[in-house]
C-alpha positions, 0 to 999 in steps of 0.5 A: 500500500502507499503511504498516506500523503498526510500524516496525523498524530496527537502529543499531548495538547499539541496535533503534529500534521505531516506532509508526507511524499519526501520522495517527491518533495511533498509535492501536492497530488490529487490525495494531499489537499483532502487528506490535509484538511481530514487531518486538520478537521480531526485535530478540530473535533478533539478537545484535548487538543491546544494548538496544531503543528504542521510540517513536511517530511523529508528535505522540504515542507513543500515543493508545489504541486507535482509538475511530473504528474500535471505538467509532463503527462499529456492533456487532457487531465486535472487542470490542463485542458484541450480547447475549448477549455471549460474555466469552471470546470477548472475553478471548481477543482482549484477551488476545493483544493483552495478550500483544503488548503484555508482549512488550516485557516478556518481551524478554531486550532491555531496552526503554526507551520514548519519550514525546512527546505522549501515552500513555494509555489502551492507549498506557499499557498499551504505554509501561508494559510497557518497562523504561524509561520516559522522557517529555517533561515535558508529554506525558501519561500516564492510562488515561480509560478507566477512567471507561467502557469500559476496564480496563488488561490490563497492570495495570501501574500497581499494580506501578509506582506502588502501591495507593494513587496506581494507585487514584487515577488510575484511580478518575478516569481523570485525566492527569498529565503527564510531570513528575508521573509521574517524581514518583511514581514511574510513570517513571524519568525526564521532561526538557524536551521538546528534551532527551527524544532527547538523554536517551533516546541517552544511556541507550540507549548506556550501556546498549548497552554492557553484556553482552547476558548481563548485561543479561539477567540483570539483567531477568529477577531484577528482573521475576521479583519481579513475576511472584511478586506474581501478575502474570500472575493480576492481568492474567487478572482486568484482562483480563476486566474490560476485555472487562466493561467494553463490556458494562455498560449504561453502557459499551452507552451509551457506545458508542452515544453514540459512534455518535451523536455520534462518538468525540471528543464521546463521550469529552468527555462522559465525561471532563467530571466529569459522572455516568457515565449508563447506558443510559436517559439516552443513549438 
């Protein structure tokens, strides 16, 4: 049997959820988003849990969606269309998947996230929907695919950091790493990377031992602040904007330069600085 791409297990007042393909990077496959978000409903239904802590087995806490599955096979498939493409089609598995992913925000648990390695690209969009953010002073954190073929459906980046500095990162698709993200903001804290357990114990159990009611209460004040500025709106629009994103000419590009060439050269090409080419160039 495989193994379950998410893993559960409760330590005392504290639920610890681990991605878990670190064969793969805990790239995100078609199981990973439900299974994380059953994770984060049983850690809700129990009492006896404070506080949930999430993070990636292996060298990295997430490295996006898993391109050799959605981007070197050929269409039709999930989120890759032939033309005429149906965009609510498209919209409505993002969309669970976007759902899944804000689990971690809509939990009355607070959730403090994990990161080693890397979180980008859908990685980011998981890490940037828990309360919590720690990382390790090297890992990285960006969304590339906002150079070709993606647009983060949490929209978290605007809310964490602002117009300006969410501009700037996805207008490039550049990665910063955990000490530049704690800087600005992105995230609450980055350590070396020895200390990034001993940092991430510490907070949980400080946290654990507040009232879940507290806890609560103090969640949804703050998170309500958000969901006034519009953010299930902004999300809509993201959403749809990621599904667009596969069916430009040069996202058709992209991917049949995936399917020529495989996933890890396609992604070099785009994130060289080189022009964006469209489809007549990689035909």
């Amino acid at each position: 049997m495989a193994a379950a791409p998410v893993l559960y297990a409760r330590d005392g007042r504290i639920a610890r959820i681990t991605l878990n393909r670190p064969e793969k990077l805990n790239a995100i496959d078609g199981e990973m988003p439900r299974a994380l978000r059953s994770a984060v409903e049983e850690a809700g239904r129990d009492d006896s849990i404070h506080v949930i802590v999430l993070s990636g087995a292996g060298r990295a806490f997430c490295a996006g969606y898993d391109l050799e599955r959605y981007a070197e096979r050929p269409r039709p498939q999930d989120y890759s269309q032939n033309l005429p493409w149906d965009p609510m089609l498209d919209y409505r598995g993002m969309s669970e998947n976007t759902a899944c992913f804000m689990s971690l925000w809509r939990s009355f648990k607070p959730v403090i996230c994990k990161v080693h390695g890397y979180a980008v690209a859908g990685g980011s969009d998981i890490a940037l929907c828990a309360d919590v953010v720690v990382m390790a002073e090297e890992a990285r954190i960006g969304y590339p695919p906002a150079r070709v073929w993606g647009c983060p459906t949490t929209a978290m980046w605007v809310y964490r950091v602002g117009a300006e500095r969410a501009k700037r990162l996805l207008f490039t698709g550049d990665l910063i790493t955990g000490r530049e993200a704690a800087r600005i903001g992105l995230v609450s804290e980055a350590v070396p990377a020895r200390e990034l357990d001993p940092a991430v114990e510490r907070l949980a159990a400080r946290m654990a031992g507040v009232p879940r009611n507290q806890l609560m209460m103090q969640k949804l004040m703050v998170n309500q602040a958000y969901e006034n500025m519009g953010l299930a709106a902004t999300q809509m629009f993201a959403t749809v904007f990621d599904g667009i994103t596969r069916h430009t000419p040069e996202g058709f590009a992209f991917k049949t330069r995936c399917e020529q060439v495989g996933f890890k050269q396609a992604v070099r090409e785009r994130d060289s600085g080189e022009p964006i080419a469209g489809t007549s160039r990689l035909e």
